[in-house]
C-alpha positions, 0 to 999 in steps of 0.5 A: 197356926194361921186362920183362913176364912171359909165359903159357903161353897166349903161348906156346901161340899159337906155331906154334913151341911147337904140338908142346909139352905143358903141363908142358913150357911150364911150364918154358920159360915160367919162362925168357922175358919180354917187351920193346920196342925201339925202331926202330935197336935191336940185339938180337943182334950178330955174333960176340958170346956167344949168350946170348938168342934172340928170337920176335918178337910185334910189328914186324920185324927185319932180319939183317945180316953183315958182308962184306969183299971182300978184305983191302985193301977195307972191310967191309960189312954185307948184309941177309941177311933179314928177321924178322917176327912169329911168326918167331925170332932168334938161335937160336945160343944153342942150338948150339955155338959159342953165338955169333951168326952175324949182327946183328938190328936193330929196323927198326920199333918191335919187341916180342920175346919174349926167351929165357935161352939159358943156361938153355935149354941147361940145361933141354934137357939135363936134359929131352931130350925138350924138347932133342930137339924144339928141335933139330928146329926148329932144323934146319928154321931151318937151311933156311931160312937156306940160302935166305937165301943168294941175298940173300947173293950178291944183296949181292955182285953189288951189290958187284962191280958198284959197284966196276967202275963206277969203272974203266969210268968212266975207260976211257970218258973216255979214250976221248972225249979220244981221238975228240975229237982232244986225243991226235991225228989218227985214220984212220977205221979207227981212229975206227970201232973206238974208236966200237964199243969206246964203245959195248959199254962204254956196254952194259956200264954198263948191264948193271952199273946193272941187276944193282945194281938187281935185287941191291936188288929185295927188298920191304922196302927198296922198302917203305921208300921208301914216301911220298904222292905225286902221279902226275902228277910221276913220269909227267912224270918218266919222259917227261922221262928218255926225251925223248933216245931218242924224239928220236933215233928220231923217235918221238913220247910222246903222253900222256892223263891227268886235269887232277889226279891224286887222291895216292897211296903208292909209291916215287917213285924205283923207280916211276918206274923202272918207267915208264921201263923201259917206255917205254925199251922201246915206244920200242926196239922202235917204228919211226921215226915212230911214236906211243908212247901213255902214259896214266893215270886214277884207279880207286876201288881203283887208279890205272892206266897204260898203255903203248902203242907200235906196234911188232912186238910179243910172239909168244903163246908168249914172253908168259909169260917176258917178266918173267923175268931175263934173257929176250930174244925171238926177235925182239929179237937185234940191239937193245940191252938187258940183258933184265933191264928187265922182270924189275926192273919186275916185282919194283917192282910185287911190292913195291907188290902191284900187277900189272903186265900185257902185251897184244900185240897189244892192238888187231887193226887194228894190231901194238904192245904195250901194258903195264898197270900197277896199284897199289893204293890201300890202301898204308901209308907206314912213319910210317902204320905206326909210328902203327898199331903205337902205336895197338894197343900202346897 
């Protein structure tokens, strides 16, 4: 790691130094340098002396603490929030205890500009005026990290939640042995109740699967999954994971799309997800016998998909809440679902910065709704990014 001298001109750039005067950036200037770091790299670890904070020029970093749920479990660590250009780390050096209250790890080649905390300190007591307009920076970094702490509990629900699915796994299995007679003969009162238990404890999987997912819903490890690939696989994908459900229902997928897809950047797995969500839920709210239309076609800015079922649609007024967490409509009390499908569907499109819309009815002749999901083709992989930040470094 090579040091390089800083300007006051660097400095002056900063939303964060705006409010400082030539004099003052003179003597900050002195206690700076700048560096890279590679992808991987910690530039602060929790709990260890605060001795630099950092303001990123170039690439991100993402803050983590480390977590344990009681004594007997293992610690882990949650990302706590991200730290992008012009943003700051580690301002701990500044404040008592001067230790750092998180870790900051590189998640991309990073260019930081890094600050002698020590001498930080010195010069604000000895000018109280600089001293006096970095604490008020600090107090404003402070409300920001209290928002940070729905990323927090977000962490602790993945948590409980992973941890619960062991036990209930067990639970379900008993149960089968039992219904399939190896712990003996059953009346069918008894039969029926051990149905019904199977049953809210298969809703309650899923209620655990969709509350891990919506805990892991933040753009940046979505973004992290980014690669090229080919629309046709993740739709076949999708109407492959939804085969049980229709059959069951007696509802029929019809697909229309182009012989040959032109590729594509996403996330394989969460786009795939948001088909099947969407499908899952034509299929729920259709009648038996229906046609659940799926289709695709190429757009010079984007690719589109649309999901068509023929069911009792979406009343005007409850459309604007359909992507909220855990909505569930007037007309939807009786059919199972966690109301969280649409909500995670939404938050994958978010990360993709494509839109995902509703229609219903979307055809006067008939009820049904229809889904329309739009991504874009100006996404980057993360290796097109790491080229990218080469090529202007270099």
């Amino acid at each position: 790691m090579s040091k390089v001298a800083v300007t006051v001109e660097q400095l002056r750039q900063y939303e964060l130094f705006e409010t400082f005067g030539e004099e003052e950036l003179q003597e900050i200037v002195e206690l700076c340098h700048a560096a890279s770091y590679p992808e991987g790299e910690k530039v602060l670890i929790e709990g260890q002396a605060a001795e630099r904070f950092f303001i990123v020029e170039r690439g991100k970093l993402s803050l983590e603490k480390r977590l344990q749920l009681g004594r007997g479990t293992k610690s882990r660590l949650a990302t706590v929030g991200y730290v992008g250009p012009g943003k700051t780390a580690g301002w701990s050096t500044l404040v008592p205890p001067h230790t750092y209250t998180s870790t900051a790890v590189c998640v991309e080649p990073t260019q930081l500009l890094v600050f002698d905390g020590p001498g930080m300190r010195r010069m604000m007591e000895q000018n109280p005026r600089i001293g006096y307009k970095l604490m008020n920076l600090v107090a404003a970094l402070i409300t920001i990290r209290y928002e940070n702490v729905t990323a927090t509990l977000s962490f602790f629900v993945s948590i409980v939640s992973h941890e619960l699915r062991a036990p209930l796994a067990a639970i379900e299995n008993y149960l089968n042995v039992v219904l399939d007679g190896f712990a003996g003969e059953l009346t069918d009162k008894q039969r029926r109740f051990l149905e019904r238990s199977k049953l809210r404890i298969g809703d309650l999987r899923s209620l655990i699967g969709d509350l891990v997912d919506l805990a892991r819903m933040r753009p940046e490890q979505i973004q992290a999954d980014f690669e090229w690939l080919d629309p046709a696989q993740v739709g076949a994908e999708s109407v492959e994971e939804v085969g049980v459900a229709a059959k069951e229902k007696n509802v029929r997928i019809h697909t229309k799309r182009p012989a040959e897809f032109q590729p594509i950047v996403g996330s394989r797995r969460r786009l795939r997800q948001v088909f099947t969500n969407l499908l899952n839920n034509a299929i729920k709210f259709s009648p038996e016998g229906s046609t659940v239309t799926f289709r695709a076609w190429d757009e010079p800015d984007e690719l589109v998909w649309q999901i068509e079922d023929e069911g009792m649609g979406i009343p005007k007024e409850e459309q604007p809440y359909v992507f909220e967490e855990f909505f569930r409509g007037r007309d939807a009390a009786g059919i199972g679902g966690t109301g969280l499908g649409l909500s995670i569907a939404k938050s994958i499109m978010d990360a993709h910065e494509g839109r995902i819309e509703v229609e219903s009815p979307y055809d006067h002749a008939k009820h049904g709704t229809r889904f329309t999901v739009r991504i874009p083709r100006n996404l980057h992989t993360p290796e097109m990014k790491r080229k990218e930040w080469a090529q202007s470094k270099g």
